[in-house]
KEDRENMAR-683573 format. One record per residue (C-alpha): residue number from 1; x, y, z. Coordinates in steps of 0.25 Angstrom, whole numbers, plus 5000, padded with zeros to 4 digits. Last residue first. Layout:
# residues N
<r><num>NUM</num><px>X</px><py>Y</py><pz>Z</pz></r>
...
//
This chain:
# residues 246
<r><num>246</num><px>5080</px><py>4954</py><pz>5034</pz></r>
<r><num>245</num><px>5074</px><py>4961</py><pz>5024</pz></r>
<r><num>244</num><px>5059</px><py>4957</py><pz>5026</pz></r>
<r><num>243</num><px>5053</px><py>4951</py><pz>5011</pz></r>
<r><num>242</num><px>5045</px><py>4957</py><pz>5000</pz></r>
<r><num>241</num><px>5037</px><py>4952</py><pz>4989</pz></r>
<r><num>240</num><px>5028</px><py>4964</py><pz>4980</pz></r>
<r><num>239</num><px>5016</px><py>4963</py><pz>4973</pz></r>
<r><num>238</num><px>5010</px><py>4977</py><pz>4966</pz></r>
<r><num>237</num><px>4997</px><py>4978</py><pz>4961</pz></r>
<r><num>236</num><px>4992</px><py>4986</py><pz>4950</pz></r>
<r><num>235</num><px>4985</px><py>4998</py><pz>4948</pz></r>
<r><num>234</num><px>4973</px><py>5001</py><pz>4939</pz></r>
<r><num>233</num><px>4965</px><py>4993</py><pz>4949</pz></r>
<r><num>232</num><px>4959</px><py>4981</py><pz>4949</pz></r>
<r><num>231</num><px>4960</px><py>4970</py><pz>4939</pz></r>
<r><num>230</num><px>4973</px><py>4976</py><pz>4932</pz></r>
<r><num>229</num><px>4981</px><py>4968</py><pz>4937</pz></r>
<r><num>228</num><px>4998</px><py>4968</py><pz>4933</pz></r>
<r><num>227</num><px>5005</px><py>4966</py><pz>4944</pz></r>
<r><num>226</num><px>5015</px><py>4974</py><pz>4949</pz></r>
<r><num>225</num><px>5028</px><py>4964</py><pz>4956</pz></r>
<r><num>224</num><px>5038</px><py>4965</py><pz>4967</pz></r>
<r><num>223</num><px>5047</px><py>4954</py><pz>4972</pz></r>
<r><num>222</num><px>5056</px><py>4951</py><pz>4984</pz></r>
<r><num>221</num><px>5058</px><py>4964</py><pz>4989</pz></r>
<r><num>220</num><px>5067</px><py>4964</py><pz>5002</pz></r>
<r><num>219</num><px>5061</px><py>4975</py><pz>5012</pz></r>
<r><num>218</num><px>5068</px><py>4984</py><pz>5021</pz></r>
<r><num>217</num><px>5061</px><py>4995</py><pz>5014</pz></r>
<r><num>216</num><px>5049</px><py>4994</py><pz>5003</pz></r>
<r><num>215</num><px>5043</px><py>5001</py><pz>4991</pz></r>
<r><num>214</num><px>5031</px><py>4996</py><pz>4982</pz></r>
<r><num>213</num><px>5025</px><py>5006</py><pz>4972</pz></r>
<r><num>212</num><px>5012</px><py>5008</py><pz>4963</pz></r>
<r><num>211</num><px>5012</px><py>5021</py><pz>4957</pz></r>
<r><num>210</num><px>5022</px><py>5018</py><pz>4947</pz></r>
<r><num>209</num><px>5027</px><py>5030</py><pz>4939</pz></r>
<r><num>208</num><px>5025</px><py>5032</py><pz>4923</pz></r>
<r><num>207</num><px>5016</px><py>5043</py><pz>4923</pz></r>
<r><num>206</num><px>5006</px><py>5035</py><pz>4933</pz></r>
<r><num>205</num><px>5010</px><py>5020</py><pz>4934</pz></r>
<r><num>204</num><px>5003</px><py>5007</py><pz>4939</pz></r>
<r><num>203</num><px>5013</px><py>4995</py><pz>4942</pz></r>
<r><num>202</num><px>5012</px><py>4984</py><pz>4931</pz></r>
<r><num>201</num><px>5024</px><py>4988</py><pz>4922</pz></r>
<r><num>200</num><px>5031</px><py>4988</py><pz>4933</pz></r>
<r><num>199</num><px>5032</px><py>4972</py><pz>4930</pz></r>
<r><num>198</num><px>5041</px><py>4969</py><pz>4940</pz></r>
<r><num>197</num><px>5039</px><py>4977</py><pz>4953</pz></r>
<r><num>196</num><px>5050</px><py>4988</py><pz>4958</pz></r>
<r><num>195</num><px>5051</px><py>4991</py><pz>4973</pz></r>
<r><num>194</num><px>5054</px><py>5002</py><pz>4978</pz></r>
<r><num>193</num><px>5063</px><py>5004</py><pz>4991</pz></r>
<r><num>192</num><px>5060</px><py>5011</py><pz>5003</pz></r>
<r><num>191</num><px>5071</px><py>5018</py><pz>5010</pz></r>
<r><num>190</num><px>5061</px><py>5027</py><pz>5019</pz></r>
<r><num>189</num><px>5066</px><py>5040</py><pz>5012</pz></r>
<r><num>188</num><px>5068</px><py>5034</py><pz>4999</pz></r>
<r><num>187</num><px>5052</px><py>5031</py><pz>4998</pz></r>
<r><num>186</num><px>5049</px><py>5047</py><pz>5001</pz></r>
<r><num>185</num><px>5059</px><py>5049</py><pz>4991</pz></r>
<r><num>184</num><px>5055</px><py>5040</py><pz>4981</pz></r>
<r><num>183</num><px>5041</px><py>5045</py><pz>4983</pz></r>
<r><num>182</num><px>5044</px><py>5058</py><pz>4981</pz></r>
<r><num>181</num><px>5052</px><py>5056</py><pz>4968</pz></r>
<r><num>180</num><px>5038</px><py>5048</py><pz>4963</pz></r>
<r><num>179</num><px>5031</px><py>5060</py><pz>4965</pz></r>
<r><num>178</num><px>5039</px><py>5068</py><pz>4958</pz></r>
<r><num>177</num><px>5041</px><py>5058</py><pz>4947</pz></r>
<r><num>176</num><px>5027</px><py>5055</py><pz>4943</pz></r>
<r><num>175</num><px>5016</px><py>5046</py><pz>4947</pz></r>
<r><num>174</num><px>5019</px><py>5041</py><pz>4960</pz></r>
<r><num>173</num><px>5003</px><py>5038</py><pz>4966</pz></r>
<r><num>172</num><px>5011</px><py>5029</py><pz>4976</pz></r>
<r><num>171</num><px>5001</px><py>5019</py><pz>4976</pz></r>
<r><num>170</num><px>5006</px><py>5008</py><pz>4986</pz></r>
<r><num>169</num><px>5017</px><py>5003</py><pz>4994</pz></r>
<r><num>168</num><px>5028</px><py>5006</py><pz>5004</pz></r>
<r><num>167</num><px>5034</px><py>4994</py><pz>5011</pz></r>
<r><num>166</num><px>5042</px><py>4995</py><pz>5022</pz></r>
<r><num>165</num><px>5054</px><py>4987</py><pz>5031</pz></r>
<r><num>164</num><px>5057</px><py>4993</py><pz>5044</pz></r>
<r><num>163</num><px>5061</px><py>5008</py><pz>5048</pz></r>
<r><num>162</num><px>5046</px><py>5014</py><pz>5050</pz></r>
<r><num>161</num><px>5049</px><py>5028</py><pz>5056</pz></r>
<r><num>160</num><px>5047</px><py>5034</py><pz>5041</pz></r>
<r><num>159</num><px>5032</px><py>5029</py><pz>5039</pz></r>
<r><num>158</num><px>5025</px><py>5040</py><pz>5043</pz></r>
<r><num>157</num><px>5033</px><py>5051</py><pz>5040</pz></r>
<r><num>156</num><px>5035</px><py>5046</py><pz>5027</pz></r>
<r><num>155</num><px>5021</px><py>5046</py><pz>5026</pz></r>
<r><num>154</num><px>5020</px><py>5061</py><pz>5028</pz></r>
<r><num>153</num><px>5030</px><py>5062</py><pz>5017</pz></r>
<r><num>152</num><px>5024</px><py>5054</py><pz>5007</pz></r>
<r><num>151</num><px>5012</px><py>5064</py><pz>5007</pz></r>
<r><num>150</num><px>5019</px><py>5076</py><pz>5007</pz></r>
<r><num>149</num><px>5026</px><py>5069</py><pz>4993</pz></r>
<r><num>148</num><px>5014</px><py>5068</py><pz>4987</pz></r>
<r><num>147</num><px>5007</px><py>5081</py><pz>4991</pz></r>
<r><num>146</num><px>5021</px><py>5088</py><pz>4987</pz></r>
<r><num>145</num><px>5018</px><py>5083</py><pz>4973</pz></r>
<r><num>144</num><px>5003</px><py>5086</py><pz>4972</pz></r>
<r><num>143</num><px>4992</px><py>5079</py><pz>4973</pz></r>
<r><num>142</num><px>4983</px><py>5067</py><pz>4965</pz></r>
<r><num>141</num><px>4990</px><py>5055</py><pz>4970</pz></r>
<r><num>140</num><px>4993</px><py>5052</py><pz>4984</pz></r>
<r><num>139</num><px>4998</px><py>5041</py><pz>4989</pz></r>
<r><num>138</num><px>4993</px><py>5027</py><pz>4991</pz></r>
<r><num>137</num><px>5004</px><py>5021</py><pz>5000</pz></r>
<r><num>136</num><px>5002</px><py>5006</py><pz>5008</pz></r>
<r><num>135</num><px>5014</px><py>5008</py><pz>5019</pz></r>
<r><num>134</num><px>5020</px><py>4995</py><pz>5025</pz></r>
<r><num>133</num><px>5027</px><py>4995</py><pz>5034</pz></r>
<r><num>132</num><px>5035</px><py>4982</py><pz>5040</pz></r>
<r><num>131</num><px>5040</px><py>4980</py><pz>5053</pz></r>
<r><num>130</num><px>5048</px><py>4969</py><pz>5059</pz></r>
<r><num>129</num><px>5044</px><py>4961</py><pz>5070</pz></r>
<r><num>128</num><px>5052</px><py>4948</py><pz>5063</pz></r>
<r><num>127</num><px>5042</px><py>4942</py><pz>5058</pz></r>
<r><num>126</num><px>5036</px><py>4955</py><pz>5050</pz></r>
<r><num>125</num><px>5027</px><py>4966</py><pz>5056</pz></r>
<r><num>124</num><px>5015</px><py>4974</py><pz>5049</pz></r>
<r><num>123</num><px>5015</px><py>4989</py><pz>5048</pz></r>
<r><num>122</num><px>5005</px><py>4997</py><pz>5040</pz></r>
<r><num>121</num><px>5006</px><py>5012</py><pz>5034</pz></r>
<r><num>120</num><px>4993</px><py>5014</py><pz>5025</pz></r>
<r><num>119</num><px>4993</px><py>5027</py><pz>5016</pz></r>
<r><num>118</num><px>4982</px><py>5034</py><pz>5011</pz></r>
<r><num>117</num><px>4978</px><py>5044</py><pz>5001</pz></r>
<r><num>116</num><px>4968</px><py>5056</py><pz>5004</pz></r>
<r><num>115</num><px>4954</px><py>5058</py><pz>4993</pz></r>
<r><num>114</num><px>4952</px><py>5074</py><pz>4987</pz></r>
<r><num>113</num><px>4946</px><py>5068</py><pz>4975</pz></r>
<r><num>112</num><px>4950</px><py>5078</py><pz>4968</pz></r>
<r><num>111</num><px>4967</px><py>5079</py><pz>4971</pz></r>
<r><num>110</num><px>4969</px><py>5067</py><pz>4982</pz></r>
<r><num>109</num><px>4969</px><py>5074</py><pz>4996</pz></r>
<r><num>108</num><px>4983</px><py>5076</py><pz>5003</pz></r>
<r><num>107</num><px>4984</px><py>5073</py><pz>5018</pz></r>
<r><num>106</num><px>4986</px><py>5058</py><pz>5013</pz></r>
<r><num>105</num><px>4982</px><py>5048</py><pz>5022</pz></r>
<r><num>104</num><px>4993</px><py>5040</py><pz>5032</pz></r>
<r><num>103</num><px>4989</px><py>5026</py><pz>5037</pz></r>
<r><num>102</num><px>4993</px><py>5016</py><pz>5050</pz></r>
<r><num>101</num><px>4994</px><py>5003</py><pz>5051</pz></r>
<r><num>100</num><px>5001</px><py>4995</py><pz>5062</pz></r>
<r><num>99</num><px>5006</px><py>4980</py><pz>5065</pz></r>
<r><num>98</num><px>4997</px><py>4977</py><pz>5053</pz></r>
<r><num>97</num><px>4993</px><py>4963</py><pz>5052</pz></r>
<r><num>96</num><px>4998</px><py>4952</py><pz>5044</pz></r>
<r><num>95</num><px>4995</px><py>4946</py><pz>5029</pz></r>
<r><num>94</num><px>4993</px><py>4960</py><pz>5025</pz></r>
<r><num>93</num><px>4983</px><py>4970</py><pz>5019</pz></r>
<r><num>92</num><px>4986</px><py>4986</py><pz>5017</pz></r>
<r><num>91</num><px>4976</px><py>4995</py><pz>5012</pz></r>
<r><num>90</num><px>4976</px><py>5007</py><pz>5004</pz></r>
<r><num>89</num><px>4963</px><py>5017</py><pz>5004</pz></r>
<r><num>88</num><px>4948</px><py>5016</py><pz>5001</pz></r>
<r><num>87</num><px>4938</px><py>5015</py><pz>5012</pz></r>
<r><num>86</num><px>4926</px><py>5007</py><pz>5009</pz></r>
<r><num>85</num><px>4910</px><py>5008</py><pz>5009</pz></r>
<r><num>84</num><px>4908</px><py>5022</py><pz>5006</pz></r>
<r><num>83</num><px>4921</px><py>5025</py><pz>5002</pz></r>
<r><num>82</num><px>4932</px><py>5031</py><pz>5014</pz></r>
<r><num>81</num><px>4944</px><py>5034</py><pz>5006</pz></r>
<r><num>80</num><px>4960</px><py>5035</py><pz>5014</pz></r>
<r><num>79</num><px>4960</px><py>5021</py><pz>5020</pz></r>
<r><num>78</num><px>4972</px><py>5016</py><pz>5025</pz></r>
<r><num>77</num><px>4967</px><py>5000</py><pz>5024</pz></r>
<r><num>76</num><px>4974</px><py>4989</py><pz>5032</pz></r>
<r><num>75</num><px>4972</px><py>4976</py><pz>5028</pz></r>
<r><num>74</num><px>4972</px><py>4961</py><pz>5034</pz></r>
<r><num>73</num><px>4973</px><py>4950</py><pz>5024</pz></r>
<r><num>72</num><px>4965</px><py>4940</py><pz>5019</pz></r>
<r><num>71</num><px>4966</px><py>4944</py><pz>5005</pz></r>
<r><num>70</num><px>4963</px><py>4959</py><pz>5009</pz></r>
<r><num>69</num><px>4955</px><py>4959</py><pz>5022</pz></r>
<r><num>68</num><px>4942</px><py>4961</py><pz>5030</pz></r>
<r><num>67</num><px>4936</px><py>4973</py><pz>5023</pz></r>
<r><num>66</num><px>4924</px><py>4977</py><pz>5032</pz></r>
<r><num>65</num><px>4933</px><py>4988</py><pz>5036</pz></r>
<r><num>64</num><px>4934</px><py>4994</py><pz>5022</pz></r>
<r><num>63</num><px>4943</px><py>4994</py><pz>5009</pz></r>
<r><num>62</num><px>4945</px><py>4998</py><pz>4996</pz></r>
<r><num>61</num><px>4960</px><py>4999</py><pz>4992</pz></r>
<r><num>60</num><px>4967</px><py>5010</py><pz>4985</pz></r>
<r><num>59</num><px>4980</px><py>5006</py><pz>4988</pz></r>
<r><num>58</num><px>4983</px><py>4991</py><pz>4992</pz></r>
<r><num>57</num><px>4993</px><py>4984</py><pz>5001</pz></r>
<r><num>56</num><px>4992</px><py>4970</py><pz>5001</pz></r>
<r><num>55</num><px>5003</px><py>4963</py><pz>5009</pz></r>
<r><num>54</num><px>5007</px><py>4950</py><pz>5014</pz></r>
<r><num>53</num><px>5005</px><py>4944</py><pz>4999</pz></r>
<r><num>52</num><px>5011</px><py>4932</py><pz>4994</pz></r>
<r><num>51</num><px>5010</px><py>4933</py><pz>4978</pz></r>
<r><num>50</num><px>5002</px><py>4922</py><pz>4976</pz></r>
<r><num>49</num><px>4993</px><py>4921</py><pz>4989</pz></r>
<r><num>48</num><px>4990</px><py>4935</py><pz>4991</pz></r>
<r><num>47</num><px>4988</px><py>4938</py><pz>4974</pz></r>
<r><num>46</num><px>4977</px><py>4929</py><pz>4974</pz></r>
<r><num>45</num><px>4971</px><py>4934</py><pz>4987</pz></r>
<r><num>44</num><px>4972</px><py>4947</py><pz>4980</pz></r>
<r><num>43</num><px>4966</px><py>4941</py><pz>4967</pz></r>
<r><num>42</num><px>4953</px><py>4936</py><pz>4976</pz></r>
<r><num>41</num><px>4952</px><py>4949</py><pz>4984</pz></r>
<r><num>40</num><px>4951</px><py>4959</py><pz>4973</pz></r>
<r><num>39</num><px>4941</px><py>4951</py><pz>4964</pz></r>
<r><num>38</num><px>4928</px><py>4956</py><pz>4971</pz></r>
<r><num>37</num><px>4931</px><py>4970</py><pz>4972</pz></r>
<r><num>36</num><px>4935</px><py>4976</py><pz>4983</pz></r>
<r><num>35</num><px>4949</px><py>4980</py><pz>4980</pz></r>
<r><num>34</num><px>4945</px><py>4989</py><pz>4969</pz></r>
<r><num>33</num><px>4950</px><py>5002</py><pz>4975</pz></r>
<r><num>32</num><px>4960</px><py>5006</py><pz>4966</pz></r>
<r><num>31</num><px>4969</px><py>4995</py><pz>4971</pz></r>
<r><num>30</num><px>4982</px><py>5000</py><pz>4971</pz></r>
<r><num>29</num><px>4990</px><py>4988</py><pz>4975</pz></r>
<r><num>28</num><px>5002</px><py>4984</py><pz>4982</pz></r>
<r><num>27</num><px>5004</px><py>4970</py><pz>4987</pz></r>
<r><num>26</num><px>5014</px><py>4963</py><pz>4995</pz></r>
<r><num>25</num><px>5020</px><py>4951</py><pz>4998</pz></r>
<r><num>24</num><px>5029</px><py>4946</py><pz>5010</pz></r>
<r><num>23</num><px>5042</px><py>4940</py><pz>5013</pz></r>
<r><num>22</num><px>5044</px><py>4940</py><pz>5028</pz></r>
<r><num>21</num><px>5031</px><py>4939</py><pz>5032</pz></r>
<r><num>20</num><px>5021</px><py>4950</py><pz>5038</pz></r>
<r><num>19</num><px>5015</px><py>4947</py><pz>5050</pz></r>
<r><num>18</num><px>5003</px><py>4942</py><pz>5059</pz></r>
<r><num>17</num><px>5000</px><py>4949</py><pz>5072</pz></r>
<r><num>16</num><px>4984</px><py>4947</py><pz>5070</pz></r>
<r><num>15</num><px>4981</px><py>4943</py><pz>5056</pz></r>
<r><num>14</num><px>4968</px><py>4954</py><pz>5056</pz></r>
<r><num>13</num><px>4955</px><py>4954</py><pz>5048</pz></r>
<r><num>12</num><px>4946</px><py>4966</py><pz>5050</pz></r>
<r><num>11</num><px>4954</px><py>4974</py><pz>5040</pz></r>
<r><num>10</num><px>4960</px><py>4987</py><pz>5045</pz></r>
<r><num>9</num><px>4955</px><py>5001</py><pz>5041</pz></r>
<r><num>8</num><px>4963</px><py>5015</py><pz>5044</pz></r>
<r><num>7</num><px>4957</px><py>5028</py><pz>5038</pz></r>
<r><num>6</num><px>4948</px><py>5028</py><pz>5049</pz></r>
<r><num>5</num><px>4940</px><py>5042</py><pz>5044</pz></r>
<r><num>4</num><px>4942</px><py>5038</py><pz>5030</pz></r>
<r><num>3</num><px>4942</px><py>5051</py><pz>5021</pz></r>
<r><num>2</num><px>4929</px><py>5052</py><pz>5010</pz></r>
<r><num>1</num><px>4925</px><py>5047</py><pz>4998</pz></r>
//
């Protein structure tokens, strides 16, 4: 497993200038790298059309430039493993094309298998001309406490000049209350707002903290839920509804 030279992958398939609607839906998932197999695309096609999705934004996500979409949808994929015949990392798919995309890997090393984490950062544009961010977070686990919060520092410095409507999503690997103060501190700095699914029961804990976590800013919340699908990954998806604030 080695370090991606080109870290950055976008998908073949483009919308050209399309944009994100009003009231969208999204998808957060931890995918344990099992998105290749056969069954993956047929339930996510399932779950576009019933639940509405404009978004899918998933950690730990398999991936290549051979890949022509998710469910149709054009993705870009922050790699942070390059596998023999895949790169592994998170990657963001949407019903319009990004208006930019950037990534930030860690600088920390995961503890003995010495792998970085990724963070994608892509922008698409609303009606209106307004911006919307979007940051697809798998943070780093196995290190220590001032690790973790360096970490959330240097993408708070990344993303802090943004001052439209954002959504911050993904594996927050949060599992004590340490870190978990860290993150609410780093999340209080740039007024982003949890959001709470029903059926809490289904988003995947370590020691009691969720690690799965939705948060958004200048953005009215309409619905969040965590399924419960045990099909794929140890973790479960997360489906949220969201609408521009006017």
């Amino acid at each position: 497993m080695l370090t991606p030279a080109t870290p950055l992958i976008q998908s073949p398939v483009m919308f050209e200038k399309t944009v994100i609607p009003d009231d969208f839906g999204l998808l957060c998932w931890n995918i344990h790298k099992e998105n290749l197999k056969k069954k993956f695309p047929a339930l996510i096609q399932e779950w576009k059309k019933r639940y509405r999705l404009d978004l899918i934004l998933l950690q730990e996500a398999r991936f290549s430039p051979s890949l022509l979409s998710i469910a149709g949808f054009p993705f870009v994929g922050a790699a942070n493993i390059r596998l023999p015949r895949h790169f592994s990392g998170v990657v963001t798919a949407a019903g319009a094309d990004p208006f930019s995309s950037q990534f930030q890997m860690t600088r920390a090393r995961e503890a003995i298998i010495s792998t970085r984490k990724n963070t994608l950062i892509t922008i698409y544009q609303f009606q209106n001309k307004e911006m919307l961010m979007v940051v697809n977070i798998h943070a780093i686990n196995f290190r220590s406490l001032a690790w973790y919060q360096w970490e959330l520092s240097r993408l708070h410095d990344l993303i802090k000049g943004h001052k439209g409507p954002m959504i911050l999503a993904g594996d927050f690997n949060c599992w004590r209350q340490s870190r978990k103060t860290i993150l609410d501190a780093f999340t209080n700095r740039l007024n982003l707002d949890l959001a709470r699914p029903r059926h809490p029961e289904h988003v995947k804990e370590w020691f009691g903290f969720q690690l799965d976590r939705v948060y958004s800013r200048a953005l009215t919340l309409v619905d969040i839920q965590a399924l419960d699908c045990k099909s794929f990954s140890d973790h479960n998806p997360i489906i949220a509804r969201f609408a521009r604030s006017h």
